[in-house]
N, C-alpha and C positions, 0 to 999 in steps of 0.2 A: 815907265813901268819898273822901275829901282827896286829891290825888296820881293821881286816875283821871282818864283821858282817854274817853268812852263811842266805840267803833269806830262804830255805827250805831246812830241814835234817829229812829223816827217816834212823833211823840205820836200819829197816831190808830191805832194798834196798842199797847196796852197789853201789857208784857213786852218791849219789843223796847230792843235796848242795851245790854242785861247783859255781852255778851261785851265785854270791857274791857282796856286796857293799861294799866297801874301804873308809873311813873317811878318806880325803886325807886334805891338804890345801886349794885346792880350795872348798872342799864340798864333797858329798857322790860319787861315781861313780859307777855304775852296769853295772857287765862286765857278759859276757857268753862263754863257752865253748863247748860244746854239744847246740846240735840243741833242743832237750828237757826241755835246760833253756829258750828258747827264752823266751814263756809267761810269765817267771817271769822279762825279763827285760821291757819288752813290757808293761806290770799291774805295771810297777813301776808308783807310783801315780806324779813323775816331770815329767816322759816324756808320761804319757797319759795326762797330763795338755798342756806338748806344742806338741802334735801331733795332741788335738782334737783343742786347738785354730788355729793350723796352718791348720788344714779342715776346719773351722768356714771363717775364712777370707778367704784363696783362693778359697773353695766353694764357699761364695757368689758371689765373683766378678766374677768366672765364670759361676754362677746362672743367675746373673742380664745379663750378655754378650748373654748366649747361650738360659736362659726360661721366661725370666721377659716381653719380649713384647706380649709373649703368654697366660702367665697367666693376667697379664694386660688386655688381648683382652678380655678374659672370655674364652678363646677360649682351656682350658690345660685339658688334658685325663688324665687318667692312664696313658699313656706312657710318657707322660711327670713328672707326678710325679713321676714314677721309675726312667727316666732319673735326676730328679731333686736330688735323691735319691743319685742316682752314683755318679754324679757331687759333691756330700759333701764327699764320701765313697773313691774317687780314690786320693784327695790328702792326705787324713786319714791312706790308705794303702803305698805314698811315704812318708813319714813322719815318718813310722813305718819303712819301711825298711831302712830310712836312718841311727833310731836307733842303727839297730838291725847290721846294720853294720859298723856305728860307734861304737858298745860297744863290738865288737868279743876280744877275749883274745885267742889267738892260742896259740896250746900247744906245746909244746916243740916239734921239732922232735927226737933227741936224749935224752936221759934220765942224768940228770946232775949226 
């Protein structure tokens, strides 16, 4: 494991740390094993930069498509701004899982 930085270790928690970033060539990479590392690959501060830019721009564009003639009218509820709410939240959540499962590191099945 040469080249690992460990995200989170407590020793009196046996298992905890796995979730790891590797200083590689191309740059840092954060990988996960256990379902319990997710939120540390997820709070990694590059990929909450390009998950929230990637909800920033496909929200809008699909803000202006599906709420912009409404709010424009004067005419927007509360339901529309939860709607308008979602509309930033559901490309925020594809984005996260595209992360989350781009960055899986499966473990071994057999033990080397």
């Amino acid at each position: 494991m040469a080249g690992r930085l460990r995200l989170v270790y407590n020793p009196l928690v046996e298992g905890t740390g796995s979730a790891v970033v590797d200083g590689g060539q191309l740059g840092k990479q954060v990988s996960w094993v256990k379902p319990r590392e997710i939120p540390l690959v997820v709070c990694y501060r590059p990929h909450l930069i390009r998950t929230i830019s990637a909800a920033v721009i496909v929200g809008t564009i699909l803000f202006c498509v599906n709420h912009l003639d409404v709010v424009l009218a004067g005419e927007a509820t509360t339901s529309t701004w939860v709607k308008s709410a979602i509309t930033y939240l559901v490309p925020f959540c594809v984005a996260n899982y595209g992360v989350v499962t781009a960055t899986r590191e499966r473990e071994p099945r057999f033990p080397a």
